[in-house]
Residue frames as a rotation matrix with the C-alpha (Angstrom) as fourth column:
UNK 1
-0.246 0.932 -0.267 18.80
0.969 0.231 -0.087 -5.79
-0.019 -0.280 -0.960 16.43
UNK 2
0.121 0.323 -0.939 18.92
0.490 -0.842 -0.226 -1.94
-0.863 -0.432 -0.260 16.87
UNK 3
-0.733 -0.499 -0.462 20.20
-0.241 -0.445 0.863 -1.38
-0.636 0.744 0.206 13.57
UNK 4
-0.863 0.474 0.176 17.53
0.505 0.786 0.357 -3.53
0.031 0.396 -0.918 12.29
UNK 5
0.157 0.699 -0.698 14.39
0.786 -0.516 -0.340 -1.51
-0.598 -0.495 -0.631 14.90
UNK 6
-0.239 -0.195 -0.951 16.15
0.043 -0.981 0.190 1.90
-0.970 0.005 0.243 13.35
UNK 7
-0.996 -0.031 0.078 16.00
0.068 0.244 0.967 0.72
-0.049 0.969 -0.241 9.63
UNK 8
-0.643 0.763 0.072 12.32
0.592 0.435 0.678 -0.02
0.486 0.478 -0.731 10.02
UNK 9
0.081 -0.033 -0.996 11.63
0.830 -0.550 0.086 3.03
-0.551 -0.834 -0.017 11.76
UNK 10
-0.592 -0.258 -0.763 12.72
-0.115 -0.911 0.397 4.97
-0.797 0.322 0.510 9.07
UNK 11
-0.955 0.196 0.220 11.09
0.294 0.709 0.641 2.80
-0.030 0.677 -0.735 6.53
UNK 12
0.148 0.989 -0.031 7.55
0.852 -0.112 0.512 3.09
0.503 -0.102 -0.858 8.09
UNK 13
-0.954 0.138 -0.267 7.98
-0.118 -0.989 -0.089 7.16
-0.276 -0.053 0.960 9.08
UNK 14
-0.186 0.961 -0.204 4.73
0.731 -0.004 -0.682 8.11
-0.657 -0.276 -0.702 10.21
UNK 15
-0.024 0.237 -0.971 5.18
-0.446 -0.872 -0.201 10.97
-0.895 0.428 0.127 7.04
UNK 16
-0.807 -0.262 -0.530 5.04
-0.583 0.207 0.786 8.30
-0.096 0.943 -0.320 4.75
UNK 17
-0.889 0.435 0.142 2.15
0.378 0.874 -0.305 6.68
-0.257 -0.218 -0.942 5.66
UNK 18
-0.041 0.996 -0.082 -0.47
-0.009 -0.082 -0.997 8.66
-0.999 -0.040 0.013 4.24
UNK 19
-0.115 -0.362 -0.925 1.45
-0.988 -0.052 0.143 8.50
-0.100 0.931 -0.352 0.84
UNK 20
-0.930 -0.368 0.005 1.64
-0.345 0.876 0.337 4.45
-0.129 0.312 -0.941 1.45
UNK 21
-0.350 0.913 0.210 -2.11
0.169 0.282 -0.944 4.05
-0.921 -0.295 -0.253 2.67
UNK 22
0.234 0.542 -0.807 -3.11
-0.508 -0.640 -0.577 6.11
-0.829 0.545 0.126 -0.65
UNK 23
-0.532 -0.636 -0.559 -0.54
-0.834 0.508 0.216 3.98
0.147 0.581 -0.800 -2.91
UNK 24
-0.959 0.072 0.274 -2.18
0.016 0.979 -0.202 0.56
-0.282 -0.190 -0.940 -1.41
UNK 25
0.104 0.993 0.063 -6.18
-0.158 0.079 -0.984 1.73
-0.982 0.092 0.165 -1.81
UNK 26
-0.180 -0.266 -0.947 -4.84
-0.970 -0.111 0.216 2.29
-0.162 0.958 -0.238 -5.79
UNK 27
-0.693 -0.587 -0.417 -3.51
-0.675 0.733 0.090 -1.08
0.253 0.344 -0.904 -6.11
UNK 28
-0.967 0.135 0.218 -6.09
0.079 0.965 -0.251 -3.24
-0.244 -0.225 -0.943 -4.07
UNK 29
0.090 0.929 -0.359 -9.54
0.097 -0.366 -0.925 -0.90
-0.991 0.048 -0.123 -4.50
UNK 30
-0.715 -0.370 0.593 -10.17
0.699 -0.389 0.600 -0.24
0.009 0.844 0.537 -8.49
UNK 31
0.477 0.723 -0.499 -12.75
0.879 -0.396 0.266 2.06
-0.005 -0.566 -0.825 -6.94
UNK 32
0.052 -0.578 -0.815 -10.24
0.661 -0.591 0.462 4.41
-0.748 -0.563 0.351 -5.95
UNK 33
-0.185 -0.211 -0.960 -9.11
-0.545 -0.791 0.279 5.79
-0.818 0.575 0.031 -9.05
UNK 34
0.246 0.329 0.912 -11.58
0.731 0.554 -0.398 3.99
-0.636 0.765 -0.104 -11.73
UNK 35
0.900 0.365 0.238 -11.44
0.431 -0.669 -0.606 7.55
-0.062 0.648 -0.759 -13.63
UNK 36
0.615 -0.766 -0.186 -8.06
-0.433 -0.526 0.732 8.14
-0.658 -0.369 -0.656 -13.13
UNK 37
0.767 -0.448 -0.459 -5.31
-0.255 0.445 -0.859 6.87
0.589 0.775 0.227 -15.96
UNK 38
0.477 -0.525 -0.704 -1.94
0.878 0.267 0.396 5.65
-0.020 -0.808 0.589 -14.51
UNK 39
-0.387 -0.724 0.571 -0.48
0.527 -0.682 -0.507 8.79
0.757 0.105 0.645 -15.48
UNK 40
0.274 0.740 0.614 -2.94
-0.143 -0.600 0.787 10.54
0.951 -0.303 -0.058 -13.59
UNK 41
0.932 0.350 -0.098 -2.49
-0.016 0.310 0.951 8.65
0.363 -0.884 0.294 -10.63
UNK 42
-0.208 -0.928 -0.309 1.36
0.959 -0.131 -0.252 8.89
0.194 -0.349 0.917 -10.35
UNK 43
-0.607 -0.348 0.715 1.08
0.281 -0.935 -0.216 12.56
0.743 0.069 0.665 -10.70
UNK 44
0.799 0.565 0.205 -1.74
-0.237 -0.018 0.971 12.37
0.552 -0.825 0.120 -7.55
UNK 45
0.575 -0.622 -0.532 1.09
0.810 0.524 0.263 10.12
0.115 -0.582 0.805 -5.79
UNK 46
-0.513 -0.747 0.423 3.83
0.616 -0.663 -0.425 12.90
0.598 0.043 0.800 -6.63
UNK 47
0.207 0.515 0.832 1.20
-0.257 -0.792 0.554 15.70
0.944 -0.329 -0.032 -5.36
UNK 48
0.946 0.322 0.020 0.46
-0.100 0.234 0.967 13.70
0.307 -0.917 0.254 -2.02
UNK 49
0.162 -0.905 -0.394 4.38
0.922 0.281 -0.266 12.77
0.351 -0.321 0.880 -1.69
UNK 50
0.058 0.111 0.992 4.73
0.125 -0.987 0.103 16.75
0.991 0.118 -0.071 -1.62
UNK 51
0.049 0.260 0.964 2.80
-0.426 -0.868 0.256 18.05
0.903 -0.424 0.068 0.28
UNK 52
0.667 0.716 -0.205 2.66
-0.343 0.539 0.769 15.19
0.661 -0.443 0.605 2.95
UNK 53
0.732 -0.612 -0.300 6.42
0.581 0.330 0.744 14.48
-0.356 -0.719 0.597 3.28
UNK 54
-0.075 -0.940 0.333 8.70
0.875 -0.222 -0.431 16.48
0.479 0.259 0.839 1.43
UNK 55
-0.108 -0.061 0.992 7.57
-0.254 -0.963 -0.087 19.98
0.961 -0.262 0.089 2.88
UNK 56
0.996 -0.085 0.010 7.38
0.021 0.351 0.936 18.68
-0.083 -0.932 0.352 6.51
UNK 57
0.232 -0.962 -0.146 11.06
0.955 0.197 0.221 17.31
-0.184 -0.191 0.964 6.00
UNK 58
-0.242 -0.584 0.775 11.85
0.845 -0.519 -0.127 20.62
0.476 0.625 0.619 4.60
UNK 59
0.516 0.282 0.809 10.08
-0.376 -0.774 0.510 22.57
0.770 -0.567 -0.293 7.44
UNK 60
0.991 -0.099 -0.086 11.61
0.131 0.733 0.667 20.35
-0.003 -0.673 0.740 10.13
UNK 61
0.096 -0.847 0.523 15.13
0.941 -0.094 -0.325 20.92
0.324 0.524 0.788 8.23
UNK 62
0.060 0.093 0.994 14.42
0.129 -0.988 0.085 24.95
0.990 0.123 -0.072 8.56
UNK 63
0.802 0.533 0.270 13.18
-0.272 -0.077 0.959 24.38
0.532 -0.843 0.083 12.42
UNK 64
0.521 -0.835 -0.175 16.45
0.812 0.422 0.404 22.06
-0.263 -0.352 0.898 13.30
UNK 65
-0.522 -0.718 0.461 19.17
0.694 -0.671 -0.260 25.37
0.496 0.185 0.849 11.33
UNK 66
0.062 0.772 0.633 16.86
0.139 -0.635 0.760 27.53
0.988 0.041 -0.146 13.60
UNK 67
-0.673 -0.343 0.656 17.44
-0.525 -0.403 -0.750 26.51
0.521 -0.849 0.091 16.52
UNK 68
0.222 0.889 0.401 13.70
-0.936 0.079 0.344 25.57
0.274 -0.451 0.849 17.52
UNK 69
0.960 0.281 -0.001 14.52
-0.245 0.837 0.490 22.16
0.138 -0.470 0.872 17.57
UNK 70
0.483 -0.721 0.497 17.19
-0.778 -0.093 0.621 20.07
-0.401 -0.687 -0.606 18.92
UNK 71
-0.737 -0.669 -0.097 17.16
-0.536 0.492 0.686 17.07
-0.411 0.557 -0.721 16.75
UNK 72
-0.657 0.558 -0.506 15.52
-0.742 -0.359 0.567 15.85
0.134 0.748 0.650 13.93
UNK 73
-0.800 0.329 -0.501 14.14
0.149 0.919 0.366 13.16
0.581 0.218 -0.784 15.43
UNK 74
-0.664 0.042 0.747 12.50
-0.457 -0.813 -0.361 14.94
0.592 -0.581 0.559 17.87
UNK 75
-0.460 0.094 -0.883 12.54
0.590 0.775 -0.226 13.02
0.663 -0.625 -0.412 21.00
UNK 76
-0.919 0.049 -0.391 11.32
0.300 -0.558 -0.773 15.77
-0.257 -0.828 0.498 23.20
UNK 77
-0.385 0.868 -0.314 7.65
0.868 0.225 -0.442 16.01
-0.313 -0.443 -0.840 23.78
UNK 78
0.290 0.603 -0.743 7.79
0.540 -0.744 -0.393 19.48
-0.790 -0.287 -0.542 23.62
UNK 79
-0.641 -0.529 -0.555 9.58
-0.476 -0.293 0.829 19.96
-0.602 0.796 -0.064 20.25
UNK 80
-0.870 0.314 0.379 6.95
0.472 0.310 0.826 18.16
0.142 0.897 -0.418 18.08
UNK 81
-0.071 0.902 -0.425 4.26
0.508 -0.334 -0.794 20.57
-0.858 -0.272 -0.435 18.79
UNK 82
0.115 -0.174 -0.978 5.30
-0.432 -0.895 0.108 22.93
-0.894 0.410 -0.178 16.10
UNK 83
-0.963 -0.230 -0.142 6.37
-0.263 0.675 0.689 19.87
-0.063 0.701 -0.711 13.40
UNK 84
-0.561 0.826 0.056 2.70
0.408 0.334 -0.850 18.66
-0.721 -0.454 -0.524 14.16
UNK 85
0.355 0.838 -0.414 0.92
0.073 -0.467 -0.881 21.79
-0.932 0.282 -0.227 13.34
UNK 86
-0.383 -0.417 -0.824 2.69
-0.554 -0.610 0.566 22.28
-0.739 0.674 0.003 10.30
UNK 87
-0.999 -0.025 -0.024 2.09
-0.035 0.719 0.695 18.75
0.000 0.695 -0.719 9.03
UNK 88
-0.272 0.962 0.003 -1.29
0.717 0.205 -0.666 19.08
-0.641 -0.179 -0.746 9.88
UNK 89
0.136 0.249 -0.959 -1.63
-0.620 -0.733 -0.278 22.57
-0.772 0.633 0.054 7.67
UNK 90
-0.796 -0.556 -0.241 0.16
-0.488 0.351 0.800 20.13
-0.360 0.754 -0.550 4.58
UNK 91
-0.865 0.502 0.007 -2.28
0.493 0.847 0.199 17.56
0.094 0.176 -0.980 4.89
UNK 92
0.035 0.947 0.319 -5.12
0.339 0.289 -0.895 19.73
-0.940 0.140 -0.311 4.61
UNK 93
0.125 0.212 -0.969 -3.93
-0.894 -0.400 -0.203 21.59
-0.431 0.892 0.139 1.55
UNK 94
-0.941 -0.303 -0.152 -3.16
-0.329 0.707 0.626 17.98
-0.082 0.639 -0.765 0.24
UNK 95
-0.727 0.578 0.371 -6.38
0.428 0.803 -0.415 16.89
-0.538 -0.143 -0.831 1.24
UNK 96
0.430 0.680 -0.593 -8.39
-0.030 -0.646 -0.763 20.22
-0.902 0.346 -0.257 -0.82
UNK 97
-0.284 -0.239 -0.929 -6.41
-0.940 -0.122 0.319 19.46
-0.189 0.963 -0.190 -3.81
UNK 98
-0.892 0.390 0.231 -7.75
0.361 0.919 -0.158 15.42
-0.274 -0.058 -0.960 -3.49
UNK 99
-0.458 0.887 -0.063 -10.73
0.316 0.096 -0.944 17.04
-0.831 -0.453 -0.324 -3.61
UNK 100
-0.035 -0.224 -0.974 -10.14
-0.678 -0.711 0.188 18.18
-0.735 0.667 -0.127 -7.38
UNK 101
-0.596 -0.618 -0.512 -9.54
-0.797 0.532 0.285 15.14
0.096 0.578 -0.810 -8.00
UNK 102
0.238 0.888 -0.394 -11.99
-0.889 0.362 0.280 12.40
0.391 0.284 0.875 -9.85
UNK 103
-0.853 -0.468 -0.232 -11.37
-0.216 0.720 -0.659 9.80
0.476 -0.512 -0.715 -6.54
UNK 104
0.016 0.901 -0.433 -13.75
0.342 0.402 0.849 7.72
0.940 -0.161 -0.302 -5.12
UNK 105
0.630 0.295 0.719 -15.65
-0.470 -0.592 0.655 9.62
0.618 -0.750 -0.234 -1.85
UNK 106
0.797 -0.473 -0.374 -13.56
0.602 0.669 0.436 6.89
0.044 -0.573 0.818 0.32
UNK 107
0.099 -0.990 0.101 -10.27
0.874 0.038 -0.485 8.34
0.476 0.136 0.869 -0.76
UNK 108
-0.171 0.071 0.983 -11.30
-0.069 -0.996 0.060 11.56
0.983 -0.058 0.175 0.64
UNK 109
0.889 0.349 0.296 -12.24
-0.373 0.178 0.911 10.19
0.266 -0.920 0.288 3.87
UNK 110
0.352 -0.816 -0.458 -9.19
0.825 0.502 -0.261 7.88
0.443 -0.286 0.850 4.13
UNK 111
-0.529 -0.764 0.370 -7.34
0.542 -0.639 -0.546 11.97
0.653 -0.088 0.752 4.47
UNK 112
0.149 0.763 0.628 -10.04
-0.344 -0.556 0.757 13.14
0.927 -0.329 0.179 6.75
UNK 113
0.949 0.181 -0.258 -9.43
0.125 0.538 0.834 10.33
0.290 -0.823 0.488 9.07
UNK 114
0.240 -0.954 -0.181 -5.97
0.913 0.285 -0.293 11.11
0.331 -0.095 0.939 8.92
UNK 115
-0.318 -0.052 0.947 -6.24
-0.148 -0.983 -0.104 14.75
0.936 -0.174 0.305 9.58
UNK 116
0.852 0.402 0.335 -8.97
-0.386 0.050 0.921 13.57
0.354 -0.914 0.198 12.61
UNK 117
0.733 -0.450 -0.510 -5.75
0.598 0.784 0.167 11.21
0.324 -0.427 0.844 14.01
UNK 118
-0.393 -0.917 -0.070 -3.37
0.782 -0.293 -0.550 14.28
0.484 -0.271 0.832 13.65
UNK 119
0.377 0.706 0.600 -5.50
-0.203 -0.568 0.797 16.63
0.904 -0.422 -0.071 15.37
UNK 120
0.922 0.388 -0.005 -5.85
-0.105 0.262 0.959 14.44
0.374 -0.884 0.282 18.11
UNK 121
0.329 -0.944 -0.025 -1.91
0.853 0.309 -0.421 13.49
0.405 0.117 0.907 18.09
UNK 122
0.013 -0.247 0.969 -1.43
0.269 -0.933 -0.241 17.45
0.963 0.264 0.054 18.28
UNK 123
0.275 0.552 0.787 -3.55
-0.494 -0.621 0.608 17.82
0.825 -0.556 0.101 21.25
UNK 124
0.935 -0.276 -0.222 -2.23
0.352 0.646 0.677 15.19
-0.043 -0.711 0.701 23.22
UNK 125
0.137 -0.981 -0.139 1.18
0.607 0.194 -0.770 15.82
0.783 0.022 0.622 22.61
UNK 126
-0.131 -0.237 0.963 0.93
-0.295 -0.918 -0.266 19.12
0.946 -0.319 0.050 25.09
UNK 127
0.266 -0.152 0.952 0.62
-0.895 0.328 0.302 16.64
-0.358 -0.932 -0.049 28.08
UNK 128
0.268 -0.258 0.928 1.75
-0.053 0.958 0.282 13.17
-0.962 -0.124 0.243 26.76
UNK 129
-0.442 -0.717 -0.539 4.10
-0.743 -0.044 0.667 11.74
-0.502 0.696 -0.514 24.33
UNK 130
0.497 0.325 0.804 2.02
0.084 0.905 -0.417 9.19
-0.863 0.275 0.423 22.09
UNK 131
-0.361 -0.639 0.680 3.70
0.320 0.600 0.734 7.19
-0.876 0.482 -0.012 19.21
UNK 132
-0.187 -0.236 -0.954 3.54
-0.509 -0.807 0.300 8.71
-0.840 0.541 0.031 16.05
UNK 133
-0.715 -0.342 -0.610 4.95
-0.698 0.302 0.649 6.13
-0.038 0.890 -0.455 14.19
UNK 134
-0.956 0.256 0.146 1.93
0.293 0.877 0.381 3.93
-0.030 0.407 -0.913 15.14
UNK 135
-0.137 0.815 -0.563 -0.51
-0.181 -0.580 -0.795 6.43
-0.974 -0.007 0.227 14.98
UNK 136
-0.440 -0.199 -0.875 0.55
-0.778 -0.401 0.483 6.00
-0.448 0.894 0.022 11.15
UNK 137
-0.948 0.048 -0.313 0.93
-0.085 0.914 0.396 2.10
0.306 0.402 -0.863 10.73
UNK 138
-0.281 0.942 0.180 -2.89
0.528 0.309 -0.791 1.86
-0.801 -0.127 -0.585 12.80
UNK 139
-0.049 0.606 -0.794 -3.91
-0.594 -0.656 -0.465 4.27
-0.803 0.449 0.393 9.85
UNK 140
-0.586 -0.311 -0.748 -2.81
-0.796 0.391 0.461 2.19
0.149 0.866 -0.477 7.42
UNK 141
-0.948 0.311 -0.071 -4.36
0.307 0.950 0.064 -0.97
0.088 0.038 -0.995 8.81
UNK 142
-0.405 0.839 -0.365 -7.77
-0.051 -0.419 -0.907 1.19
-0.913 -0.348 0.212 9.56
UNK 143
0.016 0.510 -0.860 -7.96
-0.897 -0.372 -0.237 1.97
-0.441 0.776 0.451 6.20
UNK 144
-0.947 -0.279 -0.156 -7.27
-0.311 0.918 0.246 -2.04
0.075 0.282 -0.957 4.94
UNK 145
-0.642 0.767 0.009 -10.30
0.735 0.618 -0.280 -2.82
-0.220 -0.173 -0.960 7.00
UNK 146
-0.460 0.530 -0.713 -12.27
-0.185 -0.842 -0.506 -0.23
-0.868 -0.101 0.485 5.83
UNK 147
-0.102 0.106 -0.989 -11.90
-0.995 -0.022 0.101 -1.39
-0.011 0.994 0.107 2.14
UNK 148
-0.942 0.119 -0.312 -12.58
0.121 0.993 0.014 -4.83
0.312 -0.025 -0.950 2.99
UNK 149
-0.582 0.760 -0.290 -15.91
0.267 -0.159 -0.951 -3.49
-0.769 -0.630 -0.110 4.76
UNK 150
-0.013 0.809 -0.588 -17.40
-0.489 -0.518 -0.702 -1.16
-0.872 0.278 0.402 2.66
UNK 151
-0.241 -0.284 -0.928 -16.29
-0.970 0.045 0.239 -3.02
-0.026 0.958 -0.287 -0.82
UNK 152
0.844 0.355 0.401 -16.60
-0.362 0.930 -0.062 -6.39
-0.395 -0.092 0.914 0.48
UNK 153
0.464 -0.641 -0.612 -12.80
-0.634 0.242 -0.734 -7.28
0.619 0.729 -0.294 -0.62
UNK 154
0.961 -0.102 -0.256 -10.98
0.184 0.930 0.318 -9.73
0.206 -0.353 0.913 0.13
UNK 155
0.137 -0.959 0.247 -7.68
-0.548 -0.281 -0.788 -7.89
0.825 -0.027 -0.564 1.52
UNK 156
0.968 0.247 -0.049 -6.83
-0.167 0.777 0.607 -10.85
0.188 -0.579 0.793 3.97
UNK 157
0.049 -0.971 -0.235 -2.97
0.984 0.087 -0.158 -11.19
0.174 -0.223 0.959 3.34
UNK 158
0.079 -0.317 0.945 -2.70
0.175 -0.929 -0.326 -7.16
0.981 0.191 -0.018 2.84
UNK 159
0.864 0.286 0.414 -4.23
-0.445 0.052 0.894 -7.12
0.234 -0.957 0.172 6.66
UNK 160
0.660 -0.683 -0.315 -1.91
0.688 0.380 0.618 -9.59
-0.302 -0.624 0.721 8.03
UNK 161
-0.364 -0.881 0.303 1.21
0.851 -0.447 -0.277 -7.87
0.380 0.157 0.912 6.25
UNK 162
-0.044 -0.071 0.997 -0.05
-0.016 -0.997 -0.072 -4.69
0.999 -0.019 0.042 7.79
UNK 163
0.962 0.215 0.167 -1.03
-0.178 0.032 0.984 -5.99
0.206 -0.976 0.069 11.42
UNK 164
0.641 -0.743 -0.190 2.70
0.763 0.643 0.061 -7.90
0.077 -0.184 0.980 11.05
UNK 165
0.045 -0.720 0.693 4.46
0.503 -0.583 -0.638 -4.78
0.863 0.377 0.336 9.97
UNK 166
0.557 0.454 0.696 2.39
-0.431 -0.558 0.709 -2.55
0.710 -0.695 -0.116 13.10
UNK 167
0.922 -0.257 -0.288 3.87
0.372 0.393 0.841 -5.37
-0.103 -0.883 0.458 15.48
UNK 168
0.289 -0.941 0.176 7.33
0.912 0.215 -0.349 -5.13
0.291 0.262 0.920 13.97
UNK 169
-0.034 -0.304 0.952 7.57
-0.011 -0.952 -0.305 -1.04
0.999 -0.021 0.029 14.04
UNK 170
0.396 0.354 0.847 5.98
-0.498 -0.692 0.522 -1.21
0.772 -0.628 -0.098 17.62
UNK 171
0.798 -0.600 0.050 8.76
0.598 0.800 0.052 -3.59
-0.071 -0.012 0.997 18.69
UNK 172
-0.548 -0.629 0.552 11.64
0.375 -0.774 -0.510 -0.86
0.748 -0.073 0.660 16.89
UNK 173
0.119 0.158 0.980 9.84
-0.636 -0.746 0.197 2.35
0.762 -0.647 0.011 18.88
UNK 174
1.000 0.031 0.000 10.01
-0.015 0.465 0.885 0.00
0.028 -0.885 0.465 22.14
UNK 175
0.370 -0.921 -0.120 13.99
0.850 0.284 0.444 -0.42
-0.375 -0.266 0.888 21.41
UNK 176
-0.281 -0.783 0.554 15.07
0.927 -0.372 -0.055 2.57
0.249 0.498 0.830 19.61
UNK 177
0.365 0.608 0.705 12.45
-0.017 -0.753 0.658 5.33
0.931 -0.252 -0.265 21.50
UNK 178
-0.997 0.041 -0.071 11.78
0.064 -0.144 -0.988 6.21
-0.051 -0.989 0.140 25.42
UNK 179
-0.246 0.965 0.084 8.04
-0.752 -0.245 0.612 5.58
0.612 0.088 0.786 24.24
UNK 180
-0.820 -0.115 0.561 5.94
-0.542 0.470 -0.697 3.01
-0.184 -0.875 -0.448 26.49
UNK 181
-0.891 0.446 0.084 3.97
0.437 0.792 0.426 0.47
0.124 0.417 -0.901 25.91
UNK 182
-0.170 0.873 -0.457 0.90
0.432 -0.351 -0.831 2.94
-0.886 -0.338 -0.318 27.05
UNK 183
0.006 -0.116 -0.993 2.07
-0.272 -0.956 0.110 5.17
-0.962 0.270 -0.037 24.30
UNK 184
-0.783 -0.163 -0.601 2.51
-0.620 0.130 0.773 2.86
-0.048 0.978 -0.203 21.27
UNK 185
-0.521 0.792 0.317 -0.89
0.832 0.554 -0.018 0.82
-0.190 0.255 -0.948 22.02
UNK 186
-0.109 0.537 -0.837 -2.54
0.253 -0.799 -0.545 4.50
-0.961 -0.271 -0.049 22.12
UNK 187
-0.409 -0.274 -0.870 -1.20
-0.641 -0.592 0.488 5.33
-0.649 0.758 0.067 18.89
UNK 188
-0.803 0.489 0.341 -2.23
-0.350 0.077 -0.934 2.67
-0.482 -0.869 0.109 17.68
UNK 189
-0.477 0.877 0.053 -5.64
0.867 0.480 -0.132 2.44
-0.141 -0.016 -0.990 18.19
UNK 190
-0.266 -0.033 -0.963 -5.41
-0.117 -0.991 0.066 6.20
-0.957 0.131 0.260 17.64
UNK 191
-0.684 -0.148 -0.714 -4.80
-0.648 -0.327 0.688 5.99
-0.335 0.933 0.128 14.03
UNK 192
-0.832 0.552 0.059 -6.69
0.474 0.650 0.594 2.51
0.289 0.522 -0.802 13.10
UNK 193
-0.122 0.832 -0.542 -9.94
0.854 -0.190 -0.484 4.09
-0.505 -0.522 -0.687 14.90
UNK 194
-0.268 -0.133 -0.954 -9.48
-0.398 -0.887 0.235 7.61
-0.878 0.443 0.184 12.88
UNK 195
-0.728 -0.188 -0.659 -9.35
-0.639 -0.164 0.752 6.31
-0.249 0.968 0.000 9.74
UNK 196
-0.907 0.351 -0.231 -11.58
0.307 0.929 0.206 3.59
0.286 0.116 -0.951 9.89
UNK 197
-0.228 0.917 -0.328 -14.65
0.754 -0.047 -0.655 5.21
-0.616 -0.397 -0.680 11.33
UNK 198
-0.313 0.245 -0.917 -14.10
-0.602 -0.799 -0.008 8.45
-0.735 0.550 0.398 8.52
UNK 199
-0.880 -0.027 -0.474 -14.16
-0.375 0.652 0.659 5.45
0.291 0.758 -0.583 5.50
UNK 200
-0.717 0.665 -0.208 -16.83
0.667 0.741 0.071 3.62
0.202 -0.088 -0.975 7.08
UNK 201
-0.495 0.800 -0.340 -19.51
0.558 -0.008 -0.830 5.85
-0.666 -0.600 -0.443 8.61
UNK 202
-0.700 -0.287 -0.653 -20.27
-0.298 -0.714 0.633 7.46
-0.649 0.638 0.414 5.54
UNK 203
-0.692 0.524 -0.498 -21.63
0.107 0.756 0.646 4.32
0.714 0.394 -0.578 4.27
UNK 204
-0.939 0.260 -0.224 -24.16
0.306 0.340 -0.889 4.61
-0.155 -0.904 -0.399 7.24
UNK 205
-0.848 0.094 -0.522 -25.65
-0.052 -0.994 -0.093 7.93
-0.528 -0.052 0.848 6.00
């Protein structure tokens, strides 16, 4: 069972989730990248893989042979303040080089709402541990229903397999964390609520 919680934990890493969210709008929205070839769009994927997860891991990596932190998972409240801000700097240069790029206005918002989620993630963290890893998975499912909203699609199974996946992770972080059930509903409703209101209120305007 723990081996199982830890696997899927690593799987859904809240630094892959703005790479998966971006990977799924492709595939289910042809919106997204109507103007985009597939070459094109791998070489977006590769960009966003970058800047989103490989330089994090590779600052994190630097921070752990430093000293600053203590371990790479950083369990300690006060060790992901600094891992935070960094990913947050990544994700906005990823999100100004998106902007270069011939993507529907949506896709740009999807990384807005993610930026608004890690903000807020940041700022909390300096009095309260909240759950990363479902700050991610609620992005992901925010953005699902977003593209089912504004498009009118029909992403019914995608949804379930993303609400199913959200239970499953927040399940692992309950067995394989010291997070609390305050902390992984926060997250969350953190991330779905970020991303979803950047994707959608646009359409209001």
């Amino acid at each position: 069972m723990l081996f199982t919680a830890r696997l899927l934990s690593h799987l859904l890493h809240p630094l892959l989730m703005p790479l998966l969210s971006l990977w799924v709008m492709l595939r289910v929205d042809p919106h997204v990248g109507y103007f985009l070839p597939p070459s094109g769009r791998m070489l977006l994927l590769g960009m966003v893989a970058i800047m989103t997860f490989i330089f994090p891991v590779m600052s994190v990596l630097l921070l752990r042979r430093a000293g600053l932190i203590t371990d790479l998972h950083l369990p300690r409240r006060e060790e992901r303040i600094v891992p935070y801000l960094m990913t947050l700097l990544y994700t906005g240069m990823a999100l100004y080089l998106l902007f270069r790029t011939p993507l529907h206005p949506i896709a740009y918002a999807l990384f807005i709402g993610i930026l608004c989620a890690m903000v807020v993630s940041a700022i909390t963290t300096f009095w309260w541990k909240i759950s990363a890893h479902m700050v991610g998975i609620g992005g992901l499912v925010g953005a699902l229903f977003a593209l089912s909203y504004v498009h009118a699609l029909d992403l019914f199974l995608p949804i379930v397999i993303a609400i199913l996946l959200a239970g499953a992770l927040g399940t692992a972080r309950l067995l394989t964390s010291d997070h609390t059930h305050a902390q992984i509903h926060a997250g969350w409703v953190l991330g779905l609520g970020c991303t979803f209101c950047a994707m959608v209120l646009p359409t209001f305007a």
